[in-house]
C-alpha positions as CSV (number, residue, x, y, z in Angstrom):
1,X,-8.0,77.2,86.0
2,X,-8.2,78.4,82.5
3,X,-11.5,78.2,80.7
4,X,-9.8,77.7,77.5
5,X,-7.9,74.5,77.6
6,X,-11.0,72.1,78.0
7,X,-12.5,74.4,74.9
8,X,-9.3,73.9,73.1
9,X,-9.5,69.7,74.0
10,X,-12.8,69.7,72.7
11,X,-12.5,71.4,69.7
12,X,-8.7,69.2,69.3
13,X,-10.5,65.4,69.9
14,X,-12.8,65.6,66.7
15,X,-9.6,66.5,64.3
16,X,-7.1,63.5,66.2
17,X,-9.8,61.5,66.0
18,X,-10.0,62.1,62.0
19,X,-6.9,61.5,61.6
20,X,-6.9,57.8,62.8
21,X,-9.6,57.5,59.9
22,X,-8.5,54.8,57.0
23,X,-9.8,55.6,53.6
24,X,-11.5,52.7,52.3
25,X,-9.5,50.5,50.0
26,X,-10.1,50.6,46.3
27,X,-11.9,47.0,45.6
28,X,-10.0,44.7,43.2
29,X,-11.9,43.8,40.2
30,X,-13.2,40.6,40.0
31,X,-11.5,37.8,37.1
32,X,-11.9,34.5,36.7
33,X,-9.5,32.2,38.6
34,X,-6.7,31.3,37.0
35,X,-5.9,27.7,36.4
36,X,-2.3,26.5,37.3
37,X,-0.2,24.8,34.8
38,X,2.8,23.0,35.5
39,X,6.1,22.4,33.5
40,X,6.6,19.2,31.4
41,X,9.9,17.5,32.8
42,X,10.5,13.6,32.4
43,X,7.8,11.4,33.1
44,X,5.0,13.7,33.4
45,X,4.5,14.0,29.9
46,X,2.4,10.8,30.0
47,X,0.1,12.8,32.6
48,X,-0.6,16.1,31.6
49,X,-3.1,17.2,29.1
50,X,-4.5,13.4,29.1
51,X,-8.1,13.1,30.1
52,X,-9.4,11.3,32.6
53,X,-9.8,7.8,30.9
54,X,-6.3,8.0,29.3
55,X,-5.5,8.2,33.2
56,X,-7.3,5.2,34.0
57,X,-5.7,3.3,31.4
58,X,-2.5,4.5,32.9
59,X,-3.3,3.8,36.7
60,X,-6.5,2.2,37.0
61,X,-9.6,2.9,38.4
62,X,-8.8,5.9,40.9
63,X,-9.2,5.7,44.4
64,X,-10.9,9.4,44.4
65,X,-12.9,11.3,42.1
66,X,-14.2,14.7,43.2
67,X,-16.2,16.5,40.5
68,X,-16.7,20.9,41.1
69,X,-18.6,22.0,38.6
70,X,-16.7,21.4,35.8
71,X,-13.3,20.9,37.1
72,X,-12.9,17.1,38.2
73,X,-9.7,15.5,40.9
74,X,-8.6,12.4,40.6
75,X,-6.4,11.1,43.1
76,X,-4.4,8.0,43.0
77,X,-2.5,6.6,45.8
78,X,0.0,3.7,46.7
79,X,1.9,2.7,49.6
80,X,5.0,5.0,47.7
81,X,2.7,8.2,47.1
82,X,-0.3,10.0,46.2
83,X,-1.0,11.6,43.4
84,X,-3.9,14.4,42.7
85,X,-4.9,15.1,39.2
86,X,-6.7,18.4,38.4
87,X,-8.7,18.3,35.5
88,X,-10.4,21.3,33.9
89,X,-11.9,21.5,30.7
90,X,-9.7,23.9,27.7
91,X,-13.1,25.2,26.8
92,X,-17.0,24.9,27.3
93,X,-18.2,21.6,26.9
94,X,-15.0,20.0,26.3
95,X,-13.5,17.0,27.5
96,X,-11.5,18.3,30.7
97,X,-7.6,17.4,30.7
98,X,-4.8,17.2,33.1
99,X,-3.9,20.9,33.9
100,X,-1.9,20.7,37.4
101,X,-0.7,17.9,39.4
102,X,0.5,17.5,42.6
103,X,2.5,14.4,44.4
104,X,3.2,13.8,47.8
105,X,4.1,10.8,50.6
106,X,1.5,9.2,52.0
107,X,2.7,11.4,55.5
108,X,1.9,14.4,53.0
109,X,5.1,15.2,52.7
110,X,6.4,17.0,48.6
111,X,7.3,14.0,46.8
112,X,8.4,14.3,43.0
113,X,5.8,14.4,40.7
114,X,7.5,12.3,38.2
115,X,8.9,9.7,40.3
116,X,5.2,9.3,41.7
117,X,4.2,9.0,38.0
118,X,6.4,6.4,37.5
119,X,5.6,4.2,40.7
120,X,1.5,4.6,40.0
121,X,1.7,3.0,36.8
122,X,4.1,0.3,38.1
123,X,1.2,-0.8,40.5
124,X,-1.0,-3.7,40.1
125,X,-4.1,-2.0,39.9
126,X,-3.1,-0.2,36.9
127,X,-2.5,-3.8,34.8
């Protein structure tokens, strides 16, 4: 048997197995989260950029309120939908406003955010 072919395999294994190396990825810089905004259509114009007691004055009293630091959910929910408010303040010690909402059956399937609008305030607890 020839000497050199387990010299050659030795000398071979180092260089294939540097060339499965990855080269670390470049990390992304980190920036604040960016808040999501949503379209005015029909209807929701009564919703967005209100604050939270212009909602309550709207629906009620919510049947949710989840505070995160300073963003704030209000949720609001009927045996037509459910509605989830996100509320985030336009600046530092502001009073936060309706940036993004989102509707949705009570299965959790999409419902339309306007129609949902519409049936909340409709409800009894919001007279």
């Amino acid at each position: 048997m020839d000497r050199s072919l387990p010299r050659l395999l030795a000398l071979a294994a180092p260089a294939l197995l540097a060339a499965c190396a990855t080269a670390p990825r470049p990390q992304a810089p980190l920036h604040p989260p960016k808040i999501p905004t949503v379209t005015l259509g029909a209807g929701l114009d009564r919703v967005m950029g209100k604050d939270a007691r212009a909602l309550q004055i709207l629906f009620g009293a919510p049947d949710l309120d989840v505070r995160e630091g300073s963003a704030r959910k209000l949720q609001y929910a009927s045996s037509v939908c459910v509605l989830d408010a996100y509320l985030y303040p336009p600046a530092a010690g502001r009073e936060p406003l309706v940036r993004y909402i989102d509707a949705r059956l009570p299965t959790g399937d999409d419902f339309d955010r306007a129609s949902c609008v519409a049936a909340l305030s409709r409800r009894v607890e919001a007279r």
